[in-house]
C-alpha positions in Angstrom: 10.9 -108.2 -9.7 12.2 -111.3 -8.7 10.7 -111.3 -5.5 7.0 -110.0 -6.7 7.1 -112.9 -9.2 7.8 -115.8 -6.3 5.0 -114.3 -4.7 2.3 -115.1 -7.1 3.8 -119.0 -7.6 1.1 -121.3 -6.6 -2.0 -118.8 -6.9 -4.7 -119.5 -8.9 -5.3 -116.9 -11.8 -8.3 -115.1 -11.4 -10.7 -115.0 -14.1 -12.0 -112.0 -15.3 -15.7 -111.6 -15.0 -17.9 -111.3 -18.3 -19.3 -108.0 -19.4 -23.6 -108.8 -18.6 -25.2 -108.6 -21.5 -28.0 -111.2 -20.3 -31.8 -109.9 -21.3 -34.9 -109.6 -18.6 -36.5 -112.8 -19.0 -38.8 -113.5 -16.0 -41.7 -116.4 -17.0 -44.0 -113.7 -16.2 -44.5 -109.7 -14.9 -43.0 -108.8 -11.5 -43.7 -105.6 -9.4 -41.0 -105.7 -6.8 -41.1 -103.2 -4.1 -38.2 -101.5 -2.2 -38.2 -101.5 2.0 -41.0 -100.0 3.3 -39.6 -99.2 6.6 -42.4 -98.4 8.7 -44.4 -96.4 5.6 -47.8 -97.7 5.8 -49.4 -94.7 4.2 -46.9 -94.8 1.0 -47.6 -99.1 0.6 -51.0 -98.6 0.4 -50.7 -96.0 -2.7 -48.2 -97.7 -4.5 -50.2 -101.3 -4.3 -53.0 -99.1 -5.0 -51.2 -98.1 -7.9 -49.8 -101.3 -9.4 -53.8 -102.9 -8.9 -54.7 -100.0 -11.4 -51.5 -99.9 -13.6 -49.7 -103.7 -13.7 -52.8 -106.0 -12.9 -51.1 -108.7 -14.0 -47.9 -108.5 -12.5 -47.0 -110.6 -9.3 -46.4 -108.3 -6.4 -42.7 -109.2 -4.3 -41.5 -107.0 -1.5 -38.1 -107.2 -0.7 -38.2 -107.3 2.8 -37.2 -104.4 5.7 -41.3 -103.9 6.2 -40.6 -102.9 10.2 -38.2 -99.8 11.8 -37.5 -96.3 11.1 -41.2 -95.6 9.9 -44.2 -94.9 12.7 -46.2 -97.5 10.8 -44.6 -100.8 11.3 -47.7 -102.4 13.0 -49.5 -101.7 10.3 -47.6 -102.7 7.6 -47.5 -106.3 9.1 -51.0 -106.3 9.2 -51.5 -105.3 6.1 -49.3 -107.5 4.1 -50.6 -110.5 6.4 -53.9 -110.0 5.1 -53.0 -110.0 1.5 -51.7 -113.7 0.7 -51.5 -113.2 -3.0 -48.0 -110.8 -1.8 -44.9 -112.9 -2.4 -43.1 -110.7 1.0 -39.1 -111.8 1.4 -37.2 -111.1 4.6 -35.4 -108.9 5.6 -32.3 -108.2 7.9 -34.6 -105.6 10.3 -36.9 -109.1 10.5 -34.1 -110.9 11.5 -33.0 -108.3 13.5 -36.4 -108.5 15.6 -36.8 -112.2 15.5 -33.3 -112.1 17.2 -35.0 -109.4 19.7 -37.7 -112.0 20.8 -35.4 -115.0 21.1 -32.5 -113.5 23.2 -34.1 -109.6 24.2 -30.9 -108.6 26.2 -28.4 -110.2 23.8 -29.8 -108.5 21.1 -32.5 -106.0 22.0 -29.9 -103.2 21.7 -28.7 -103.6 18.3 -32.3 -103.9 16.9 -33.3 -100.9 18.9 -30.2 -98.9 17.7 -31.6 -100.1 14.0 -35.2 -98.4 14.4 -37.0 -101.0 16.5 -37.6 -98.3 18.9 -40.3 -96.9 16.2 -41.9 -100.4 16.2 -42.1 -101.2 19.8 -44.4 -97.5 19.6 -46.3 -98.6 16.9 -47.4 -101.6 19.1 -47.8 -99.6 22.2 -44.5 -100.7 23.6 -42.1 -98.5 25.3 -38.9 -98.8 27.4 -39.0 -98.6 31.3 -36.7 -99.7 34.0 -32.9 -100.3 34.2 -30.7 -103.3 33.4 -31.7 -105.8 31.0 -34.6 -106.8 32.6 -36.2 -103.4 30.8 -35.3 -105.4 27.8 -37.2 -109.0 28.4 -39.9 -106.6 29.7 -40.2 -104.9 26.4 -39.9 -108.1 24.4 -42.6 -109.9 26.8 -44.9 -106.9 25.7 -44.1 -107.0 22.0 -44.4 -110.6 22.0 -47.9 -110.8 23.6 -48.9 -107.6 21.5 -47.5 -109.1 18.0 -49.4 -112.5 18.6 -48.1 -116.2 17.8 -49.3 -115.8 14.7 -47.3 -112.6 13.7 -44.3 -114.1 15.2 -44.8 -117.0 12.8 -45.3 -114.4 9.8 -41.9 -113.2 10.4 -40.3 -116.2 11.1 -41.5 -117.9 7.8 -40.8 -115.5 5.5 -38.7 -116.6 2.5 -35.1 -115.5 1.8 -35.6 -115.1 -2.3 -38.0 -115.6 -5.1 -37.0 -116.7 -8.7 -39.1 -116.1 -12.0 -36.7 -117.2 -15.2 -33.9 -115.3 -15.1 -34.9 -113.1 -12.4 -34.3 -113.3 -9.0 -34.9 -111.7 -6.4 -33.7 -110.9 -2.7 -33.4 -108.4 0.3 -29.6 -107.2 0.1 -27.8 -109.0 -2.3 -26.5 -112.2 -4.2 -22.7 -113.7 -4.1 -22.0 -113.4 -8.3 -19.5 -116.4 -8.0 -21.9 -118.5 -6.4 -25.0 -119.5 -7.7 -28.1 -118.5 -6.1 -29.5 -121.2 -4.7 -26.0 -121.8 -2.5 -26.6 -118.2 -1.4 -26.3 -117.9 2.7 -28.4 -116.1 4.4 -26.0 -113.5 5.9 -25.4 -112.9 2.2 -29.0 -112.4 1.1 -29.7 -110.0 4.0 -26.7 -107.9 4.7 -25.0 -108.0 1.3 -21.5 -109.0 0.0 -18.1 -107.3 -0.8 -18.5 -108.1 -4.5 -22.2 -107.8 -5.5 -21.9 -104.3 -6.6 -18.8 -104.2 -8.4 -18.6 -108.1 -10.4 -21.0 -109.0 -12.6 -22.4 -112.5 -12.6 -22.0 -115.0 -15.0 -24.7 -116.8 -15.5 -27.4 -114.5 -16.8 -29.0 -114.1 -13.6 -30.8 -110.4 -12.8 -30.7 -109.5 -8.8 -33.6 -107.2 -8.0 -32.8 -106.0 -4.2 -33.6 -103.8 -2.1 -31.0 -102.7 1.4 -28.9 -100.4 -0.2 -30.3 -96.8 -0.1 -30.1 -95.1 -3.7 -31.4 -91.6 -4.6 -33.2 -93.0 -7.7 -33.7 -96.4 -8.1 -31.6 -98.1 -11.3 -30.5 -101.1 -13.1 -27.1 -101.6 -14.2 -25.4 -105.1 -14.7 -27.6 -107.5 -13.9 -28.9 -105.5 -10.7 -31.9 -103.4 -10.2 -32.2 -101.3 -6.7 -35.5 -100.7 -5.4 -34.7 -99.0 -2.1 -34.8 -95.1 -2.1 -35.1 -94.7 1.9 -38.8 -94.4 1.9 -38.9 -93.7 5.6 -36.9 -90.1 5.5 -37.5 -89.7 1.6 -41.0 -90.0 1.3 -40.8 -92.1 -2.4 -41.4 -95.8 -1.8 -40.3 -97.7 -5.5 -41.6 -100.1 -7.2 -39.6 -101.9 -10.4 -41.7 -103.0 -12.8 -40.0 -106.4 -14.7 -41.6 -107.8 -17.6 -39.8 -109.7 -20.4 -37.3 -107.5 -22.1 -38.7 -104.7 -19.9 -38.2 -102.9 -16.9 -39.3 -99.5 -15.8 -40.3 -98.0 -12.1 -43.4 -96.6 -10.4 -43.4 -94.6 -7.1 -45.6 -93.3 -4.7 -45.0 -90.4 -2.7 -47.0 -88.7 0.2 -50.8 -87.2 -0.7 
């Protein structure tokens, strides 16, 4: 005992986090969809959708637009054509920003990851041996993306805020607060975002993390239900004191 006792001199006590009790309070609606991965067929019903059944909510994806899915070309293009979109990143856009700075460094990893799918869907494929097959392939996707498309990706925001809502691609620190967030944090998640509350009253809409059904449950609402292999692309639907979620699903 003696022994187990010396050990703890000197540490800081731990705090117990607070039970979240903290209402939906965004300043106005928010639609935030899931990752799309790829599923140009199943964005185009479910903004279809939310035009004909939350008009007046704002529209934020969640990032994870490219990979996995057939349709990754044109999901960029559509979301690029529709400004009034609030569209986060994700960590498959960093993933493929990566692939076009540094192809043989990191072409691998992204292709391991489902860039394979999104190299086809811009008429890309994989020939040679070594890594110059790699700065090949990027060369292509590069000229076949555009500057422009390049720059799409590269701007896109990390989170979006609306009162007490946030939201972001993988998930939110709860002992820091969310404007100190890194970025490794806000696109491939953190040891304590599903399991500790947060204390400040702050909601963290997210995608990332695959779910069956999408929920809410302590301050966190998951959008992604794996659209690419499941067919149901989610949508949460956040309005004061509300929240409920839309899908859509193949014809």
């Amino acid at each position: 005992m003696f022994r187990f006792l010396s050990s703890l001199r000197g540490r800081k006590a731990r705090t117990p986090a607070p039970a979240f009790d903290a209402p939906l309070a965004p300043e106005a609606p928010i639609a935030v969809i899931g990752d799309v991965h790829g599923r140009d067929d199943l964005l185009g019903r479910l903004l279809d959708r939310l035009a004909a059944e939350a008009p007046g909510h704002q529209v934020v994806l969640v990032g994870d637009y490219i990979d996995r899915g057939e349709q990754s070309r044109a999901v960029i293009e559509r979301l690029r054509d529709r400004p009034d979109l609030v569209c986060l990143k994700g960590n498959h856009e960093a993933m493929c920003l990566d692939f076009l700075e540094n192809p043989e460094k990191s072409g691998a990893r992204w292709l391991r990851n489902g860039g394979l799918q999104t190299l086809a869907s811009f008429g890309v494929g994989l020939s040679g041996e070594g890594p110059e097959r790699m700065t090949a392939a990027r060369d292509a996707f590069a000229q076949a993306l555009g500057a422009e498309g390049r720059d799409w990706l590269a701007r896109l925001p990390l989170q979006w805020r609306s009162g007490n809502v946030a939201v972001v691609h993988a998930a939110a620190d709860p002992e820091q607060p969310i404007q100190l967030q890194s970025e490794r944090t806000l696109l491939w998640g953190h040891p304590l975002f599903e399991s500790q509350p947060r204390g400040d009253g702050l909601w963290i809409a997210h995608g990332h993390t695959i779910f069956d059904q999408p929920f809410s449950h302590a301050g966190r609402i998951a959008t992604d239900t794996g659209a690419y292999a499941s067919g149901r692309l989610t949508a949460a639907l956040i309005a004061p004191g509300e929240l409920r979620f839309v899908q859509a699903t193949p014809g």
